[in-house]
C-alpha positions as semicolon CSV with decimal commas, in nm:
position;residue;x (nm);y (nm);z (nm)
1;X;10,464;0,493;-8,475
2;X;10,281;0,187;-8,633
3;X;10,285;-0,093;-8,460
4;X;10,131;-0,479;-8,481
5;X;10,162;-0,773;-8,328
6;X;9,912;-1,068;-8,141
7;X;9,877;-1,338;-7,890
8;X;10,108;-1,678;-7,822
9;X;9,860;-1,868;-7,979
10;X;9,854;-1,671;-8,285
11;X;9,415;-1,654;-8,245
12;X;9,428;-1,275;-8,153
13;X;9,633;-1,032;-8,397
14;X;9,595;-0,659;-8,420
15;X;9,792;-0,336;-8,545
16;X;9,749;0,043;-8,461
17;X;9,976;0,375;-8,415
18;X;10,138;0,471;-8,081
19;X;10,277;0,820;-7,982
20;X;10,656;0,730;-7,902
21;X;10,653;1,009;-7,648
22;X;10,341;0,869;-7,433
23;X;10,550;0,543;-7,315
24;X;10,561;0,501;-6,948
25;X;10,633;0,214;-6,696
26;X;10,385;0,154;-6,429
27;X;10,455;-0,012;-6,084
28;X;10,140;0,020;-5,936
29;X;9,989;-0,339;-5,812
30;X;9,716;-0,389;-6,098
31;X;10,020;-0,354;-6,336
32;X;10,280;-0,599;-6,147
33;X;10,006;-0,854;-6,097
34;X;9,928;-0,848;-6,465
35;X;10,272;-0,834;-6,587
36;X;10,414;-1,058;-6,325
37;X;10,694;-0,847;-6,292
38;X;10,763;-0,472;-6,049
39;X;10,630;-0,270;-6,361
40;X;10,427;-0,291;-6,651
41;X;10,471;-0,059;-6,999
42;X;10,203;0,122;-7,091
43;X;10,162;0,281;-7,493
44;X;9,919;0,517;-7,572
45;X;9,693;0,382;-7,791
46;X;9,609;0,644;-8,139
47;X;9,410;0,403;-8,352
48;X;9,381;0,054;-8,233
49;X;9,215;-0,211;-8,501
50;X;9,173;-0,585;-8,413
51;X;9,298;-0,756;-8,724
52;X;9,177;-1,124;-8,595
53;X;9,065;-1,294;-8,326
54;X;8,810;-1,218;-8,022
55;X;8,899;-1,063;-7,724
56;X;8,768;-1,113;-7,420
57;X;8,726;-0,848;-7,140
58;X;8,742;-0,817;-6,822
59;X;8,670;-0,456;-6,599
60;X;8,874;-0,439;-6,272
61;X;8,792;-0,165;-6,027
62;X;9,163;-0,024;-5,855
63;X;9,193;0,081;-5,544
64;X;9,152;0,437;-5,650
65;X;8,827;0,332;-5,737
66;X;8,875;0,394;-6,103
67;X;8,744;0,132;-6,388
68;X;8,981;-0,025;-6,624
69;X;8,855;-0,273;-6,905
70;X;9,165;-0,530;-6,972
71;X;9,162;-0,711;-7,279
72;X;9,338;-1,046;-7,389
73;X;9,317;-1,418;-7,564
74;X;9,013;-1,608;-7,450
75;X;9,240;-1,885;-7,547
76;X;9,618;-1,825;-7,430
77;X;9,547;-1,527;-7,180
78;X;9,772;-1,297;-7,376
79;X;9,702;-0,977;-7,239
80;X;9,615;-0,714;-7,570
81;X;9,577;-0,393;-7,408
82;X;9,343;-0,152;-7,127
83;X;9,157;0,139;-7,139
84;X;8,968;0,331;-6,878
């Protein structure tokens, strides 16, 4: 499935493909602090291209111990995507 879409500020835009069938919610505690809600959604990424825009990154280590490099706005905080 292609998909596209950016930040609030409109700084950051990007578009890529997702598999449909790899769509999962998430309520472990990285995910509801970033989402500020009890889950986030999580797409896996197939292509992923950066159509404008910087990000900026930050790596959080979870309590498993495991690495995950966040993504998002340097301006708005809009949160782009992860990957481990």
């Amino acid at each position: 499935m292609e998909v596209d879409g950016g930040c609030l500020c409109g700084l950051v835009r990007y578009r890529g493909r997702i598999d449909p069938d790899k769509i999962a919610i998430c309520h472990c505690t990285d995910c509801q602090v970033n989402s500020a809600s009890a889950f986030g959604v999580v797409a896996h990424l197939l292509e992923f291209e950066l159509t404008s825009g910087t990000l900026k990154t930050y790596v959080k280590t979870a309590e498993s111990g495991n690495r995950r490099a966040l993504s998002f706005c340097g301006d708005c905080g809009t949160r782009i995507h992860a990957r481990n």
